[in-house]
C-alpha positions in Angstrom: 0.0 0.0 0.0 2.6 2.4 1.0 4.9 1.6 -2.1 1.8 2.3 -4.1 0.5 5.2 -2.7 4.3 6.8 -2.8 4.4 6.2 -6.7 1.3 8.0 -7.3 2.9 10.9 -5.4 6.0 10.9 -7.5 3.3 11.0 -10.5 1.1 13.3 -9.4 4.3 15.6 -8.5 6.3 15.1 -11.6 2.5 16.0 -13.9 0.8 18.6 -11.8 3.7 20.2 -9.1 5.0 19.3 -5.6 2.4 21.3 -4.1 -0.3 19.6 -6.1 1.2 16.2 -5.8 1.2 16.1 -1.7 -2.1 17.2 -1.7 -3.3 14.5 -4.1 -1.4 12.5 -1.5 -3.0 13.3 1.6 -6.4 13.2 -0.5 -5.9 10.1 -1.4 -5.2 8.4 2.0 -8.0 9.9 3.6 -10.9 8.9 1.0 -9.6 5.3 1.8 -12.3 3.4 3.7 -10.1 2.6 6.0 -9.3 6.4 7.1 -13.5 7.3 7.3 -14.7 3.6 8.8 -13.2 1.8 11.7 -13.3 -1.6 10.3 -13.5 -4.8 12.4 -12.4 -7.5 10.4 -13.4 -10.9 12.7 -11.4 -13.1 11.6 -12.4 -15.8 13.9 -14.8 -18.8 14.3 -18.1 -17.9 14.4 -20.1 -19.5 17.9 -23.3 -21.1 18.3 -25.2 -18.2 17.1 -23.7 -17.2 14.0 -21.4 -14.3 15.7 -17.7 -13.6 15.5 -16.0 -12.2 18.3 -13.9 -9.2 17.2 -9.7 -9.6 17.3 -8.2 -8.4 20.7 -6.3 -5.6 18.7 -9.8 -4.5 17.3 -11.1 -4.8 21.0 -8.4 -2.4 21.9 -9.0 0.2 19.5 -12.7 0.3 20.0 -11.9 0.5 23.2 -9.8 3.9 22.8 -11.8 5.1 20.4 -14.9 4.8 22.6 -13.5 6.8 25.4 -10.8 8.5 24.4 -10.9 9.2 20.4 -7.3 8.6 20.1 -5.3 5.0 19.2 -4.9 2.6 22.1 -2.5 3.5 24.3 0.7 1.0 25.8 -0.9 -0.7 28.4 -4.1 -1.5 26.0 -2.1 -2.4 23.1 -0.2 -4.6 25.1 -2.9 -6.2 26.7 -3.9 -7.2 23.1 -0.5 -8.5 22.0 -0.7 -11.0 25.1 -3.7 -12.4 24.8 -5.4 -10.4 27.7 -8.4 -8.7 25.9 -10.1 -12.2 25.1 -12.7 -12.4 27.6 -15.6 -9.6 29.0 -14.0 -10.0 32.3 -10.2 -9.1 31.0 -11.9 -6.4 29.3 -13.7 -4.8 32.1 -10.3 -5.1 33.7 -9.2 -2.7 31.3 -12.2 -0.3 31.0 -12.3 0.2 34.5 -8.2 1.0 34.7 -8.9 3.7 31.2 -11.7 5.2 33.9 -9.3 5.7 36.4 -7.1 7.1 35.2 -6.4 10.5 36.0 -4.0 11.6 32.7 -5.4 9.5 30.2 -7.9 11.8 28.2 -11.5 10.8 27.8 -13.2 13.5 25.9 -16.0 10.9 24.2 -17.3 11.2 28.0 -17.8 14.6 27.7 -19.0 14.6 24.5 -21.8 12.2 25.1 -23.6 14.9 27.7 -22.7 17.7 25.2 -24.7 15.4 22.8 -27.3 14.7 25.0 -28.2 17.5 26.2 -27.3 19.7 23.4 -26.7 22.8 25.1 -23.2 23.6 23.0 -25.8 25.0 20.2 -26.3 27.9 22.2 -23.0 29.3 21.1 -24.9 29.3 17.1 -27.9 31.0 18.4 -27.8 34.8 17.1 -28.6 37.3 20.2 -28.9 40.8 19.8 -26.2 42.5 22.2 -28.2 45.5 22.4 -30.7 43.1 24.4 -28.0 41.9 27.0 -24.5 43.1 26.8 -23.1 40.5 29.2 -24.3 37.6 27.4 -21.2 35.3 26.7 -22.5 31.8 25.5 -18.9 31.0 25.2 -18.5 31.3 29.2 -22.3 29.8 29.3 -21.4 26.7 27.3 -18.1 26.1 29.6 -19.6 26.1 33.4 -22.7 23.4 32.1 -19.4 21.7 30.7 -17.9 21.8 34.3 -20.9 21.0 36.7 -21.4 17.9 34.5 -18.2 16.9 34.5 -18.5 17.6 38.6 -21.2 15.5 38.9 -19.7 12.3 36.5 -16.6 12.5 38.7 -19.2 12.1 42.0 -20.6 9.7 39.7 -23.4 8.9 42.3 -27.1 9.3 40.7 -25.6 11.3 37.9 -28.5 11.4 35.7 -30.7 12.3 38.6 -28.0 15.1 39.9 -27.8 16.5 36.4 -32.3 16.9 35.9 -32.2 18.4 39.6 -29.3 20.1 41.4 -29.4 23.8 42.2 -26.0 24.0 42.0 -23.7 25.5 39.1 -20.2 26.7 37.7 -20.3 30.3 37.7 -18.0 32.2 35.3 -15.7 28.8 36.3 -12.0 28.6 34.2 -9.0 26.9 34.9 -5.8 29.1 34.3 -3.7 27.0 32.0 -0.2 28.1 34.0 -1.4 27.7 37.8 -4.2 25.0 37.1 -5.9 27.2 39.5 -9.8 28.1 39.4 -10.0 31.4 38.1 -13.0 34.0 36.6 -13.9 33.5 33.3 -12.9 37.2 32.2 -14.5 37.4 28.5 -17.3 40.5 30.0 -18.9 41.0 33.3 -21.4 37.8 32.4 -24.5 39.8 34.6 -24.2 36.4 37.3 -27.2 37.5 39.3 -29.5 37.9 36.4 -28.1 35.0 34.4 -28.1 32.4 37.2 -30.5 33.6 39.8 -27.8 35.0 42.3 -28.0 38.0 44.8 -27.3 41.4 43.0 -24.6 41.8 45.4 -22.5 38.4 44.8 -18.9 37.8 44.6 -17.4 35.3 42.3 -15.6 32.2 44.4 -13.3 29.6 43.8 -14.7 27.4 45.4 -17.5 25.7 42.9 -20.3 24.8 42.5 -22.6 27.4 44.1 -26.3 26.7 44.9 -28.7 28.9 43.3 -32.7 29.3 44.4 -34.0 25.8 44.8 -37.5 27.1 43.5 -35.8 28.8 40.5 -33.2 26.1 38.9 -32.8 22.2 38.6 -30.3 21.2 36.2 -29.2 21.2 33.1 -32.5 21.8 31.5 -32.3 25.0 33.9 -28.9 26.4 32.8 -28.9 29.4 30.6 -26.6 27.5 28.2 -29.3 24.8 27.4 -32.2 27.7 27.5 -30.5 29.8 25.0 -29.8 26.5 22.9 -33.1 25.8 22.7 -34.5 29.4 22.0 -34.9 32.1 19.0 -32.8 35.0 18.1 -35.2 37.2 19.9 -37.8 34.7 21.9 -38.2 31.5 23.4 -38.5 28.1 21.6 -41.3 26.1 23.5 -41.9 23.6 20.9 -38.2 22.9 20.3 -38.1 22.6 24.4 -40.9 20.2 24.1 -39.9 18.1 21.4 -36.7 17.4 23.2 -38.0 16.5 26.7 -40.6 14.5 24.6 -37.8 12.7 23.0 -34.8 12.6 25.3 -36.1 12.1 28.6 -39.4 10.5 27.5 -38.6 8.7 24.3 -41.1 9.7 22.3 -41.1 10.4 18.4 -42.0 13.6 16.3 -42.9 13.6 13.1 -41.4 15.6 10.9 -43.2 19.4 10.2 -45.8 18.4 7.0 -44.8 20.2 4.2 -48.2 21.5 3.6 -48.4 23.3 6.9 -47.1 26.9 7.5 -46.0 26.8 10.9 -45.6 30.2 11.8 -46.8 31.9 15.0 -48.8 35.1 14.8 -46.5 37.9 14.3 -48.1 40.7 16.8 -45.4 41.9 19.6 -48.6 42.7 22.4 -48.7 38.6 22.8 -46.7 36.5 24.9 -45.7 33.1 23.2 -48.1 31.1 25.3 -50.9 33.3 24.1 -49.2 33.1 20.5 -49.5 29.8 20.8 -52.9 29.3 21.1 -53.0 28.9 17.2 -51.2 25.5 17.7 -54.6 24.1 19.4 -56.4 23.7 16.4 -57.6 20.2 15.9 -55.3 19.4 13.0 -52.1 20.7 14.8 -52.5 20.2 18.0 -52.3 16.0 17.5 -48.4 16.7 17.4 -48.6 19.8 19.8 -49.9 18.4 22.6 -47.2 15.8 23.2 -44.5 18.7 22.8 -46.5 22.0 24.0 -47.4 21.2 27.9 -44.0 20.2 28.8 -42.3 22.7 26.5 -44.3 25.4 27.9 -43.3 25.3 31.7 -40.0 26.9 30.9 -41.4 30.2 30.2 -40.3 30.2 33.7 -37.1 31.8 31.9 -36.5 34.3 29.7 -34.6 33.5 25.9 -30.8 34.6 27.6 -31.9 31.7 30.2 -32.7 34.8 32.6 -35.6 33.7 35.5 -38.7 36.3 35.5 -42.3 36.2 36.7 -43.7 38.8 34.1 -43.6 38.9 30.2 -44.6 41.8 28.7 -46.0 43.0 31.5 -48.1 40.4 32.3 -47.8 37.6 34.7 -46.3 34.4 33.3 -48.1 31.8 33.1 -45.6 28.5 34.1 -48.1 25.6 34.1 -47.8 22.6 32.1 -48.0 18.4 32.2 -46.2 15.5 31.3 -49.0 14.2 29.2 -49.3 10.8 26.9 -46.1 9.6 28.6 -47.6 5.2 28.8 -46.3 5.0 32.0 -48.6 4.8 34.9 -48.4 7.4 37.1 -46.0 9.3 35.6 -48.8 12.2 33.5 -49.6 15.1 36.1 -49.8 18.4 35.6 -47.1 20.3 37.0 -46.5 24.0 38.1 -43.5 25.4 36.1 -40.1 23.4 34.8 -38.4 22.7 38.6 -41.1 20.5 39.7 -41.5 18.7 36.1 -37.7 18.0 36.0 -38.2 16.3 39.7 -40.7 14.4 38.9 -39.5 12.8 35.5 -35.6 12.4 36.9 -37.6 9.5 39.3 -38.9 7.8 36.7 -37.9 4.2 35.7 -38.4 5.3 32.2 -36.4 8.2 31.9 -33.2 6.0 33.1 -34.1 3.9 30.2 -34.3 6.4 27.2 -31.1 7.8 28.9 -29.3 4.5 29.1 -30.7 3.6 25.2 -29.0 7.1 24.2 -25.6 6.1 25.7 -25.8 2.5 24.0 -26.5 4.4 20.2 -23.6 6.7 21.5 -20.9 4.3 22.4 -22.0 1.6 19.6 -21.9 4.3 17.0 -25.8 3.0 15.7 -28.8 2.7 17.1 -30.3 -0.6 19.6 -31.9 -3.7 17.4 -34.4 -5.9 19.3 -31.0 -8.0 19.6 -29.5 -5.6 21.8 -32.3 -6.3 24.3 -30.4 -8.3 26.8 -27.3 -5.8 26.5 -29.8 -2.2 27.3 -31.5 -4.5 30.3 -27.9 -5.0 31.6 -27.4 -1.6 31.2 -29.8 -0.4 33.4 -29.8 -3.0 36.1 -25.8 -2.2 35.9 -26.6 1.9 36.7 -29.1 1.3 38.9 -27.6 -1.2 41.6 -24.5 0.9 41.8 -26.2 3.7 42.6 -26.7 5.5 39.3 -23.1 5.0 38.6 -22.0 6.1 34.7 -19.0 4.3 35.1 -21.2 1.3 35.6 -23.1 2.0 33.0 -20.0 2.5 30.7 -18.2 -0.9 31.6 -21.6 -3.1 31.1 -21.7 -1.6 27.9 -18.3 -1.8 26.4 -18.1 -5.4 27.8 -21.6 -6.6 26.1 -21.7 -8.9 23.5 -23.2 -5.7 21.0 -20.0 -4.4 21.6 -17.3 -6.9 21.5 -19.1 -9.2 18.9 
């Protein structure tokens, strides 16, 4: 491969220039499947049931790839050179050292909340800085980046923690030279308004700091995921609602018909609930009312993620309901998004949906009725170690959906 890959450089640079020629190079490598798929090659006898188990080299770079998005590192590669990644227990022998380890990189951790939760978007969203001058999303994005990385490194009840702490990173950095905590210095970020604080506070080092219990719980409560999920200039209920429907709930839905206009009524003297009123209509509202009452409680906040009790002047309304969940006992109205977020972070069926996110996360594709046995594993592997990620992560890098 390399011998003929380096004669079509030497062609490429004699025909079309040395500049040319190394870029038809480095094109040429990295169209090759090989560079865009991670291939698993299985060379060996298939068992009982038809299936292959993968190579222990391939083990170790899924592995790394899984966690840490780089190639295996000593230890793992030489765990597959002596016959140590064969079995699910020599495995988790080596998922649970990666975990513990301290200076081994795991950004795909990370990245799986960012993913989840999706509050990184609110760094695209457009705000008008003439509306609020100390609105850094940059700085926004980071602390929600820190208190869930807080709360994994607890890694007690993590889901739970993240749908319902009042706690949060406030303007939170770490100087690169002293590895110190220092204050996020990109504008005065307005703390009290942003997050709920006294007028009056004082940024601290030591982090997290509670806010007002009756005013945030979790992620779903931190400007960074409110702005995500909002306009330029308003809130985004529906976009609120489809994703609680969806990633806490694990509902479907259906793509906007192409024969509906779904615009709101453009007059400035309505709030959005009253706005929204339009999205009641019989035809409409069979989509709307799976994403509108549990979208709607978070008018609690304002579109920079800001907590208020008036819009336009008028009292905001806060009320909404978890509605055509199929669980029993779950639907109840609720009063505004705090006690909504309580009351779904206890339910059985929101640790599923989260645990069947992390499976089509860490496998790269979504579950088959196949990958049954591995999700129930999943969850019985969170739950008995006391909501435990880590848990979660090792039961699912050593199931046979991964390794097979």
């Amino acid at each position: 491969e390399q011998t003929r890959l380096q004669a079509f450089a030497i062609k490429s640079m004699k025909s079309d220039g040395k500049l040319l020629g190394v870029r038809n190079l480095i094109s040429a490598v990295l169209l090759k499947p090989e560079a865009l798929y991670r291939s698993e090659l299985a060379q060996g006898e298939p068992d009982e049931h038809g299936r292959v188990l993968l190579a222990p080299r391939e083990i170790a770079y899924a592995l790394a790839y899984a966690l840490t998005d780089a190639r295996p590192d000593a230890e793992l590669l030489k765990a597959a050179s002596t016959g140590k990644l064969a079995t699910p227990e020599q495995v988790a022998t080596q998922v649970v050292r990666m975990l513990g380890e301290p200076k081994l990189p795991k950004p795909r951790i990370l990245g799986f909340f960012r993913e989840y939760f999706e509050y990184g978007g609110a760094i695209d969203i457009f705000k008008d800085e003439a509306l609020n001058r100390n609105h850094v999303p940059e700085v926004l994005v980071s602390d929600t980046d820190r208190l869930i990385l807080h709360f994994y490194e607890q890694d007690r009840d993590v889901l739970r923690e993240l749908l319902t702490t009042n706690k949060s990173f406030v303007q939170y950095g770490i100087d690169s030279k002293t590895k110190k905590p220092t204050r996020a210095q990109a504008r005065n970020l307005g703390a009290h308004l942003a997050y709920s604080l006294p007028p009056d506070w004082k940024w601290i080092p030591n982090q997290p700091v509670p806010l007002p219990r009756s005013q945030r719980s979790g992620i779903l409560t931190q400007p960074a995921w409110l702005v995500a999920k909002s306009g330029n200039f308003d809130n985004h209920a529906i976009h609120r609602g489809i994703w609680v429907r969806g990633k806490l709930l694990g509902g479907i839905i259906p793509d906007l018909p192409i024969t509906v206009d779904a615009q709101l009524p453009n007059d400035e003297t309505l709030t959005l609930r009253e706005k929204m009123k339009v999205t009641e209509e019989a035809y409409c509202w069979k989509c709307h009312q799976n994403t509108n009452p549990v979208g709607l409680p978070f008018e609690m906040f304002d579109h920079f993620g800001r907590w208020r009790t008036k819009e336009l002047g008028k009292p905001v309304d806060t009320t909404g309901a978890i509605t055509n969940s199929g669980v029993q006992g779950l639907d109840a109205k609720v009063s505004d998004a705090v006690a909504m977020l309580h009351r779904l972070a206890d339910s059985p069926r929101v640790r599923q949906v989260f645990v069947r996110h992390a499976f089509r996360y860490f496998m790269g594709r979504n579950e088959t009725l196949a990958d049954g046995p591995t999700l129930f594993a999943a969850h019985k592997a969170y739950r008995e170690n006391g909501g435990s990620f880590n848990a979660l992560l090792v039961s699912l890098l050593t199931s046979d959906s991964f390794l097979y």
